[in-house]
LUMPANU-506244 format. One record per residue: x, y, z of N, C-alpha, C in turn; residue in three letters. Coordinates in steps of 0.2 Angstrom, whole numbers, plus 5000, padded with zeros to 4 digits. Each point is the difference from the previous one (the first is absolute). Example, Ala and Ser with C-alpha at 12.3 -4.5 7.8 and 13.67 -1.06 7.14 Angstrom:
<atoms>
506649725039499650065000500450065000ALA
499850054996500450065001499650055003SER
</atoms>
This chain:
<atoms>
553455115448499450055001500150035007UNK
499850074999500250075006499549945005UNK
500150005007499649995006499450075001UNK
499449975000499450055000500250015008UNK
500250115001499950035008499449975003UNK
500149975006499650015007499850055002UNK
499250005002499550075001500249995008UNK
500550025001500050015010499550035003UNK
499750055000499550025002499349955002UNK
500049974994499549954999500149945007UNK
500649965002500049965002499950035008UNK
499549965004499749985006500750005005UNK
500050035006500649975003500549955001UNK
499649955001500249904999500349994995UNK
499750034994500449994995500850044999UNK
500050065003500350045000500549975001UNK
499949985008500649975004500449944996UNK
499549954996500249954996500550024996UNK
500050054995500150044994500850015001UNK
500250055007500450015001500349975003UNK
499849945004500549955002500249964996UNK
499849994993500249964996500650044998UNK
500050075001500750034999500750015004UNK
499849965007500350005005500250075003UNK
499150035003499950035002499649985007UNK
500150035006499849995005499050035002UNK
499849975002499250015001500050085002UNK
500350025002499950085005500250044994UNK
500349994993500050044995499350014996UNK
499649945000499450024996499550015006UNK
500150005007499550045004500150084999UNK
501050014999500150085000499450014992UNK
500249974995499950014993499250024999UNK
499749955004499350004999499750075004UNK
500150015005499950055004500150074995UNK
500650024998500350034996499450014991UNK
499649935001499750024993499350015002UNK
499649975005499550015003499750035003UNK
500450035006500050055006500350084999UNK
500549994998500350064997500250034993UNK
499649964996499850004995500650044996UNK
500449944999500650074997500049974991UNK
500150064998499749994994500849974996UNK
500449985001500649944999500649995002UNK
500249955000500649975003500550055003UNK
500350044997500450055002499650045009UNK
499550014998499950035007500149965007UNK
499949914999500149965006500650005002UNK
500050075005500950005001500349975006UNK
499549945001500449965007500149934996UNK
499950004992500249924998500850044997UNK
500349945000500850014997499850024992UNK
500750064998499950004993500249964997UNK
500449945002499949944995499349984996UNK
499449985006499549975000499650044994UNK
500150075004499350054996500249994993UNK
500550014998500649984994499649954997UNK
500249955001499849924999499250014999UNK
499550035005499350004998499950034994UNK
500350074998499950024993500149974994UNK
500549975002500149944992499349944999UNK
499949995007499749945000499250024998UNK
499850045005499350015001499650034995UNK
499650004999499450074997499650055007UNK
500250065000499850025007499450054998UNK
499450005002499350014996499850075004UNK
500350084998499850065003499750034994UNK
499550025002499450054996500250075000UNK
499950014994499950074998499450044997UNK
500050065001499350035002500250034995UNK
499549974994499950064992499750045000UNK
499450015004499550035000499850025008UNK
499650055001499750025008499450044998UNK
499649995002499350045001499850025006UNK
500050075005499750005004499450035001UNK
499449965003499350034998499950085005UNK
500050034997499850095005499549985004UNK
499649934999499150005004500349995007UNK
500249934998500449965008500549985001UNK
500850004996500650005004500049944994UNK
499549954999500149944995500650014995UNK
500349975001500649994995500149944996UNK
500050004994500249934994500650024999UNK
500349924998500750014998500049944995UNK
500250034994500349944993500749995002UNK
500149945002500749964999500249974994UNK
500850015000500149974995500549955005UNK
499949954994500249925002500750004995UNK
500349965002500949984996499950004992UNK
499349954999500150004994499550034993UNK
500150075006499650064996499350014998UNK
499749935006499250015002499750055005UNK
499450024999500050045006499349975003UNK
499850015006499649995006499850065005UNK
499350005002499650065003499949985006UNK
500350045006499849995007499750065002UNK
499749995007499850085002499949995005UNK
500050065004500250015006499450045004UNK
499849975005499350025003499950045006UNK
500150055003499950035006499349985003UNK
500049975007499350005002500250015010UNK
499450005001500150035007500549935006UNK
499849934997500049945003500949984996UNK
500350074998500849964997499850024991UNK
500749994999500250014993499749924996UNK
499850004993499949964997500249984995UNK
500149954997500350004992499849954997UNK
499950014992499649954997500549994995UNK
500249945001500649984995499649964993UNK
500549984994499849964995500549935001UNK
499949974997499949924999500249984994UNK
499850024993500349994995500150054997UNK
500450004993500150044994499449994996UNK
499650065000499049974998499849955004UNK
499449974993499649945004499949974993UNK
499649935002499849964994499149985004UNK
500050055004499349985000499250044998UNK
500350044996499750034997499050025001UNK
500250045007499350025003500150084995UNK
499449994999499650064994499950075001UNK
500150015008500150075003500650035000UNK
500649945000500650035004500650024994UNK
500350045004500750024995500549984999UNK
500149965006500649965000500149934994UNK
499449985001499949944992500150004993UNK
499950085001500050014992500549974996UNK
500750015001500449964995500249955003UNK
499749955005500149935000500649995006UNK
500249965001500649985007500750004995UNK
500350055001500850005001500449935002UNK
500050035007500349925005499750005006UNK
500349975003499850005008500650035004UNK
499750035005500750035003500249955005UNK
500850035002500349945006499650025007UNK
500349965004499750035008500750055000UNK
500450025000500550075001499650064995UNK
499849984995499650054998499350015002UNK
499949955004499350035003500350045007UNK
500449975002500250025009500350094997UNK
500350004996500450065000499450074999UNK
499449974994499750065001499850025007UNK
499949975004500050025009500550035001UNK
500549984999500850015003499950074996UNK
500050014993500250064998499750055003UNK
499349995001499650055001500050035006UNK
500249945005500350045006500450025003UNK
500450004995500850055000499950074995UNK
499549984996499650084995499750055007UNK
499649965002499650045003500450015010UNK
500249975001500450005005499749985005UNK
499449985000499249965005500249935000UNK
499749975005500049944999499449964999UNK
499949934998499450014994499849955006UNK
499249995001499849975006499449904995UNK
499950064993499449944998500350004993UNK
500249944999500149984992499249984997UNK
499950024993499349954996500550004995UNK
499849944996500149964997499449994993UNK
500150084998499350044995500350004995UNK
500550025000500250054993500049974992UNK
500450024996500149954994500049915000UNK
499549984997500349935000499449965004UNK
500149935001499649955004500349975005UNK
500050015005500649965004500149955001UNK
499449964999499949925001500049964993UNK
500450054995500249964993500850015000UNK
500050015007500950025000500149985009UNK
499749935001499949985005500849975004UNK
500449984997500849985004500250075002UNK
500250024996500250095001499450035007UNK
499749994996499550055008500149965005UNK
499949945001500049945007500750055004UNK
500649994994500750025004500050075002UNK
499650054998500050065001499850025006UNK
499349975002499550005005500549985004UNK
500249955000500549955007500450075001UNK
500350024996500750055001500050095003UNK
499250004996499750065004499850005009UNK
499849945000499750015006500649965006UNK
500449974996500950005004500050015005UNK
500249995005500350055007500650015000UNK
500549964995500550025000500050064994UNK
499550014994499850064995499750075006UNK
499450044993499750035003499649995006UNK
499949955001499449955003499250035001UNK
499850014993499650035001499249945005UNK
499550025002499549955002499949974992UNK
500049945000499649964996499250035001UNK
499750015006499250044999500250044996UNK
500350074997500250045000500050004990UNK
499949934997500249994995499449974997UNK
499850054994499649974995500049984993UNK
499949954998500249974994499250014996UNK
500150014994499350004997500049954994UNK
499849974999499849964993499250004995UNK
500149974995499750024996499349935000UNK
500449965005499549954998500549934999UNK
500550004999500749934999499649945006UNK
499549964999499649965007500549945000UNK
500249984995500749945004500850035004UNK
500050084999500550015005499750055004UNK
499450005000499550035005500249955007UNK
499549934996500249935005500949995005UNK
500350024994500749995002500350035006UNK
499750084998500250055005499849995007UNK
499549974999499550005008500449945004UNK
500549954996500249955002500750035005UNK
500250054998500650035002499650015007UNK
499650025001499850035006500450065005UNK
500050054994500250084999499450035006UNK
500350055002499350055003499950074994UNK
500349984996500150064996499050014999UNK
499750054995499550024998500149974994UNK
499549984997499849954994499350064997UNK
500150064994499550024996499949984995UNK
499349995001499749954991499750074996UNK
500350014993499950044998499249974994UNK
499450005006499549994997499650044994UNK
499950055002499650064995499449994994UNK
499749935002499449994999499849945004UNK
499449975000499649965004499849934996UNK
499850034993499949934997500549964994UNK
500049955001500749984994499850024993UNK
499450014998499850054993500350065000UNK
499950055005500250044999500850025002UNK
500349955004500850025002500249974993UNK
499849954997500349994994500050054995UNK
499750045001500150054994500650065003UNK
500149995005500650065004500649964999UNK
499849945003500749955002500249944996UNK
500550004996499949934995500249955006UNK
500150015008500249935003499649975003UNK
499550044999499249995002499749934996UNK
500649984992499549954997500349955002UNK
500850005007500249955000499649975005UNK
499950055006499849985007499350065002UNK
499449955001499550025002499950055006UNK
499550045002500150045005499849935007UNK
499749934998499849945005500749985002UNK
500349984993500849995001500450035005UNK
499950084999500450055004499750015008UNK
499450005001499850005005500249925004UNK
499949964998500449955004500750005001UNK
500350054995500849995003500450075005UNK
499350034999500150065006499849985007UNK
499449945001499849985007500649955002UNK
500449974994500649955000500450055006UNK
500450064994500450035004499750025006UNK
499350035004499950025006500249965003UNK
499649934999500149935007500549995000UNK
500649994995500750005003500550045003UNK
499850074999500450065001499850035006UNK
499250015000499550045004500050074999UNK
500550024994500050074998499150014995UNK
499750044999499550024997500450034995UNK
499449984995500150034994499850064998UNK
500350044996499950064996499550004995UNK
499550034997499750004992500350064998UNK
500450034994500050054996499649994997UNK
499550084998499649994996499950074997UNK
500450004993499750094998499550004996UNK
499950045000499250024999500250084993UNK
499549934997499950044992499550034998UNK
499850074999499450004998499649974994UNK
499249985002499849984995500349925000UNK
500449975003500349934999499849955005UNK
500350035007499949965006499850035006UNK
499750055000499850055004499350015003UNK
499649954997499150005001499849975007UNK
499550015003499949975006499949934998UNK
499849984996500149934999500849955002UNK
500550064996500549985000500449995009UNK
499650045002500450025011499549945002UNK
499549995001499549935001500849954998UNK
499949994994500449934999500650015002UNK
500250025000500850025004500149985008UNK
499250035003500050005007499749925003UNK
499849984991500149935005500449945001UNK
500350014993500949954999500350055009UNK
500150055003500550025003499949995008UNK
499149995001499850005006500349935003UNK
499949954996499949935006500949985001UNK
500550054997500650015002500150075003UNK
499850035002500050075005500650044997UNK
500049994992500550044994500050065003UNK
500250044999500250084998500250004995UNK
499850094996499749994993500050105000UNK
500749994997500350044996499850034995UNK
499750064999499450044995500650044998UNK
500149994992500650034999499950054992UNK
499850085000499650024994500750004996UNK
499849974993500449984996500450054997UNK
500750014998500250044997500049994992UNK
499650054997500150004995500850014993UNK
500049944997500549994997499950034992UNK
500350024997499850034995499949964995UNK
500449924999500049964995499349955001UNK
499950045006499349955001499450045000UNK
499349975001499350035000499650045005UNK
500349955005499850005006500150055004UNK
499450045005499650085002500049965006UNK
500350055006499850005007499550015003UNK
499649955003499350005003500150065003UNK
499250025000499950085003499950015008UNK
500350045004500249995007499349985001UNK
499350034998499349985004500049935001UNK
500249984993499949925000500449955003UNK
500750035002500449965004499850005008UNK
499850085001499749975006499249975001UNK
499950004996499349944998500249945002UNK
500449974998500249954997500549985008UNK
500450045004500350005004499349985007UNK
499650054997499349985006499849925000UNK
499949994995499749945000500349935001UNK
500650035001500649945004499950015007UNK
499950075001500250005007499449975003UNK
499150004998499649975001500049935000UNK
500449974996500249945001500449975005UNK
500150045006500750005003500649994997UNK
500250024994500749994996500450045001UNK
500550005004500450065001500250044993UNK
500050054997500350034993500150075002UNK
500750014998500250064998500150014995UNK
499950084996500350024998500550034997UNK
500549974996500850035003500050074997UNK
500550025006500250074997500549984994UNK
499850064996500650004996500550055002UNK
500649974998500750025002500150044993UNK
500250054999500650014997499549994990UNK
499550045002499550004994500250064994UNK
500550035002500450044994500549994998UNK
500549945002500549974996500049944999UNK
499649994993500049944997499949955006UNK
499450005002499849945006499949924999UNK
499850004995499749944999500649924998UNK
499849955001500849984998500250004995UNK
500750004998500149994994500050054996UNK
499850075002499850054994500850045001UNK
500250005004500850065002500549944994UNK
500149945000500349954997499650024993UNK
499450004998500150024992500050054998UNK
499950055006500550064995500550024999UNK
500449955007500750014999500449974991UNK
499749955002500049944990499850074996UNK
499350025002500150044990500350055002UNK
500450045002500150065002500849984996UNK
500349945000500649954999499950004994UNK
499549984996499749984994499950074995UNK
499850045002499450054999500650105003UNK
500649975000500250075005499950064997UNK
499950055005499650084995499649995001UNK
</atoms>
């Protein structure tokens, strides 16, 4: 039976070193090596021209070496916002996007191929989870974009297609390898991971004792009605989830985030900013006001600006910090997920 290639990109330095000493290679090949894939991000073997052509030889046969390509580009005329569909080796594709702000460049990478957590709002859900991506293919949409865009990227989120804490191994090694100092080294502060609610690798995460940013993608106040947005809402309580958010605080001391989009007519009532503002208060949350993008397979209407800041007021009265988000990039398919399905029916459906 063929030997299944090794995802080099994927292994952490330590192992790296391991990997090729077992080859009867010296340590200072996989510090050139690793440098060469994380630092200077060379899109493959051939370009490391300080290792011998023996070796770089010998990697091509052996390895799988994980460089993205850009099927697709969109940039927004509003704000510079640029999405990018990758394709992956085995002709999946994946949505990153690329953020200009005054505080540094930003990027919002995916996690999986779809999702299987089918919240009622979102686009990415729709046809269910493909796979999980590796950590080379989470690190490279970074790596790509910052060789697309020729910037260098200052804040990773961990937003895009997918749940990242249902693809918790891969994310753990991705985080560690982002924030590398032998990688890009990006701050681990600098780094937000979003979940959907997963409250046993909620627990897990906070054990790691990461300073990354931890967002709860809450978007309603009570388990009746999150249940009807979130089917994960029937596994674990919002009492559940709020105990495993104050978890993560006191082991980490990083605060937590609330996503919270706002539906018209669903979640938007001043009843709805009261019960919000009191799960958030006695953890000094911050609380992302986020007006929904409408998806066309779904029902759901953007709350109306009056009402967002109604609703933005009445947190603030409660000292709850909430913003706003600006929207990025609100004429190229913004929302997640949507650039990926039309790339699919556009495949399906040409002409």
């Amino acid at each position: 039976m063929k030997e299944e290639k090794k995802d080099i990109k994927s292994l952490p330095l330590g192992e790296l070193k391991k990997e090729l000493s077992a080859r009867g290679e010296k340590a200072f090949r996989a510090v050139q090596m690793y440098e060469w894939m994380h630092q200077k991000l060379a899109r493959d073997f051939e370009e490391m021209t300080n290792l011998p052509k023996a070796l770089r030889e010998e990697c091509k046969k052996r390895y799988n070496y994980t460089s993205l390509r850009a099927a697709r580009v969109q940039e927004s005329r509003i704000d510079g916002t640029r999405k990018f569909l990758f394709e992956l080796s085995d002709g999946n594709v994946v949505e990153s996007v690329w953020m200009k702000y005054k505080h540094g460049n930003s990027v919002c990478i995916s996690s999986q191929v779809g999702c299987r957590m089918g919240c009622r709002f979102c686009a990415s859900t729709l046809g269910g989870l493909e796979r999980n991506l590796t950590p080379s293919e989470m690190l490279d949409q970074v790596y790509a974009i910052t060789l697309l865009t020729g910037e260098r990227v200052s804040n990773v989120v961990v937003m895009g297609t997918g749940e990242p804490l249902d693809n918790y191994d891969n994310l753990l090694v991705f985080l560690r390898m982002l924030t590398d100092e032998n990688g890009l080294h990006i701050s681990q502060r600098n780094v937000t991971v979003s979940t959907c609610g997963l409250v046993p690798q909620m627990r897990r995460l906070a054990e790691e004792k990461l300073q990354i940013t931890l967002a709860l993608s809450l978007h309603a106040a009570t388990d009746e009605k999150r249940r009807e947005l979130m089917p994960v809402a029937k596994r674990y309580s919002i009492a559940e989830l709020m105990d495993a958010c104050k978890y993560y605080f006191r082991l980490t001391g990083r605060r937590i985030t609330f996503e919270y989009s706002l539906m018209g007519g669903v979640n938007d009532a001043g009843e709805d900013a009261l019960r919000l503002s009191r799960l958030a208060k006695p953890m000094g949350c911050h609380v992302n006001l986020i007006p929904v993008n409408p998806v066309k397979e779904r029902d759901f209407v953007r709350a109306d600006g009056d009402k967002i800041r109604a609703f933005q007021n009445i947190l603030e009265k409660n000292q709850i910090n909430g913003t706003i988000r600006r929207e990025m990039g609100r004429d190229i398919d913004g929302a997640c997920g949507q650039l990926r399905r039309r790339h699919m029916s556009d495949l399906h459906h040409p002409g």
